[in-house]
C-alpha positions in Angstrom: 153.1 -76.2 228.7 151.6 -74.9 225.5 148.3 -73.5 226.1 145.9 -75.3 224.0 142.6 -74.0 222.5 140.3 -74.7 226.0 138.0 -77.1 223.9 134.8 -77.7 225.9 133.2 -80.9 224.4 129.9 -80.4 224.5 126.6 -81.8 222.9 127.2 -79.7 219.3 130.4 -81.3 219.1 129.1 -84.8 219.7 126.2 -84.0 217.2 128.9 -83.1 214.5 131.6 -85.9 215.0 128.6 -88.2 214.6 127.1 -87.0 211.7 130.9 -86.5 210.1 131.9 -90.2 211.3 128.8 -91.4 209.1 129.2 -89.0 206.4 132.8 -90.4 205.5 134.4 -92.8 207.7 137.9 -91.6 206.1 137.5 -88.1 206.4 141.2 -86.9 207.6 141.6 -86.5 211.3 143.0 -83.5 213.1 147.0 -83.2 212.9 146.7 -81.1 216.4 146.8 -83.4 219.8 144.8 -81.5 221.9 141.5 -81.8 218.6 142.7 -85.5 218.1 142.1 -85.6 221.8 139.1 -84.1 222.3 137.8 -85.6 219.2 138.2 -89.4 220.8 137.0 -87.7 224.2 133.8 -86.8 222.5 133.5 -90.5 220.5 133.9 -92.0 224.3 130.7 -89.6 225.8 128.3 -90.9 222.6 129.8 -94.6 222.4 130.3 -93.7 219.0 132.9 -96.4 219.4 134.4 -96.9 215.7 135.1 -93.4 216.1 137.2 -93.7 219.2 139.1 -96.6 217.7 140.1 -94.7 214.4 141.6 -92.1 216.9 143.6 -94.8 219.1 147.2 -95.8 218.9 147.7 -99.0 217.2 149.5 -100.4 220.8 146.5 -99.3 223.0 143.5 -101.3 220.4 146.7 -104.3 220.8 146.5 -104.1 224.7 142.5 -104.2 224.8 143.3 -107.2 222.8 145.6 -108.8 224.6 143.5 -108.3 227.7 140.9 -110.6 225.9 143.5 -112.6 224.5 144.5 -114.2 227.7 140.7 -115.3 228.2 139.6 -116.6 225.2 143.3 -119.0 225.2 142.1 -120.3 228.7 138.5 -121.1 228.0 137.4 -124.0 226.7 134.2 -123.8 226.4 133.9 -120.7 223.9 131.7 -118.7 225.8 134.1 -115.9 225.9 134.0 -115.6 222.6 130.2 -116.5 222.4 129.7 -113.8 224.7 131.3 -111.1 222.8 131.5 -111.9 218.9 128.1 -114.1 219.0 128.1 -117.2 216.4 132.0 -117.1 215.9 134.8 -119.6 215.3 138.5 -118.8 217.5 140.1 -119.1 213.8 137.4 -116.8 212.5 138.4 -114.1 215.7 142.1 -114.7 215.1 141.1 -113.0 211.6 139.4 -110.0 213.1 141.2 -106.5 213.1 142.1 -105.0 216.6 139.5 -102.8 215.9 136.7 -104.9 215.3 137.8 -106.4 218.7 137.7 -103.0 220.0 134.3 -102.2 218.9 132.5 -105.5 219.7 134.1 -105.3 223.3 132.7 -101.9 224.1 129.3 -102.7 222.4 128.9 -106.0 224.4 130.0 -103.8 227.7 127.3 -101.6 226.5 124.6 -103.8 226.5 125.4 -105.9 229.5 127.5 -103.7 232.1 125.4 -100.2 231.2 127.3 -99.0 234.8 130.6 -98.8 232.9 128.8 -96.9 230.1 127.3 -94.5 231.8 130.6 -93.9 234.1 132.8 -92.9 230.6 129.9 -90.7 228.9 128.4 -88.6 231.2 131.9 -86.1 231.8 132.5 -82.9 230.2 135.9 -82.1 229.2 138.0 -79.5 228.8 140.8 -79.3 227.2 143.2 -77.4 229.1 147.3 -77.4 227.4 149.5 -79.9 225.6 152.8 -80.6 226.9 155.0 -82.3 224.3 157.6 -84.9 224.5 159.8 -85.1 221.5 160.0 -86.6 219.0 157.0 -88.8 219.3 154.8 -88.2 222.2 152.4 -85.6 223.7 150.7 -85.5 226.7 147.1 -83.6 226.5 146.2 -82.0 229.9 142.0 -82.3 230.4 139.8 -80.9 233.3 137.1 -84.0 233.3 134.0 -83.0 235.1 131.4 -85.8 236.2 127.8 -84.4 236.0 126.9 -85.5 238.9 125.5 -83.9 242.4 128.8 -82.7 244.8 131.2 -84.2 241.9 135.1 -82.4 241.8 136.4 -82.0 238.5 139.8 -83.5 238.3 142.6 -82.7 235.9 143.7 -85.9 234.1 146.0 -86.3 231.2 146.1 -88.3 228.0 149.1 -89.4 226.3 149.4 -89.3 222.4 152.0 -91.1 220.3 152.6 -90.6 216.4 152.5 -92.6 213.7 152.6 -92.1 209.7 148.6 -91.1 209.7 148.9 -88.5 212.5 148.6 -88.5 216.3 146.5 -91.1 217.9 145.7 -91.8 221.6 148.0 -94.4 223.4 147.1 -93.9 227.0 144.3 -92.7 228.8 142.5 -93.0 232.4 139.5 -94.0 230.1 141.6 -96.6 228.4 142.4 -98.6 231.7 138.8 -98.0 232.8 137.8 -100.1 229.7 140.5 -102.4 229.8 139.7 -103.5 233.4 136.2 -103.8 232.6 136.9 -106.2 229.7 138.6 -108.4 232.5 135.4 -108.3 234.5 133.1 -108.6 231.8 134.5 -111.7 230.5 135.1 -113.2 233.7 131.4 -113.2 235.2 129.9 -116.0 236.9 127.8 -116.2 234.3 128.6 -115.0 230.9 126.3 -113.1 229.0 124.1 -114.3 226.3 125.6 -114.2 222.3 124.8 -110.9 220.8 121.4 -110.9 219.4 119.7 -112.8 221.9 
């Protein structure tokens, strides 16, 4: 495994992908995995979540969408979308990029299931190694540590595939937290109100 450079996310780090993510949203992103990874890491802990989806692997923002996808075919009432997107046609959704999706997912999951929220930011990582898998895929090794009493950090990894921009993350223990939430967000009893109200 090649020994990456031990990046401890922490709050400066936050601060500064924040304040570079609003200085120029097309700033170039880092060619290494392990910084792409701890980059999107980082945009998870602040819910800074147009930066996480501009470091996501076009196939992971398609499988959140898919995810939704199934629900919004099945209802007939348009409270999925409703729920989610807030005044919205389905034709006017179809139109939407898979990041827009993204983004309005994890900001409706942050206003009505704050437990999910507060589950993917409060971790410290560390970036531990990078093992890669040519000629397309690496998988970043992380030590995630919950900040909470008695917590075990746990060693997870993230998997990173190329395309013609750079690396982008493809899979992640993070990424099937959210996915799984979007299941049980939109399929509550009751859905939650249109955004804005």
């Amino acid at each position: 495994m090649r020994r990456g450079r031990c990046l401890a996310i922490g709050p400066i780090l936050a601060v500064a992908l924040c304040v570079a993510e609003t200085a120029s949203a097309q700033r170039p992103l880092p060619q290494a995995p392990d910084s792409l990874a701890a980059e999107f890491q980082t945009a998870i802990r602040v819910a800074a979540w147009s930066a996480a989806a501009r470091r996501m692997h076009p196939e992971a923002l398609e499988r959140i969408r898919q995810r939704i996808e199934v629900l919004v075919e099945a209802d007939t009432t348009g409270k999925v979308i409703a729920g989610i997107f807030g005044d919205m046609s389905e034709a006017e959704y179809q139109e939407l990029a898979s990041t827009e999706v993204f983004v309005a997912l994890m900001e409706a999951i942050s206003r009505h299931m704050f437990g999910l929220l507060y589950y993917l930011t409060i971790e410290e990582i560390e970036v531990l190694g990078t093992v890669e898998e040519p000629p397309e895929l690496a998988h970043v090794v992380y030590r995630s540590s919950p900040q909470l009493s008695g917590a075990v950090p746990e060693v997870r990894v993230m998997t990173l595939k190329r395309t013609e921009e750079g690396w982008r993350v493809l899979k992640s223990p993070e990424l099937e937290t959210i996915r799984e939430a979007a299941r049980g967000f939109i399929m509550r009893p009751d859905p939650p109100p249109p955004p804005g109200l």
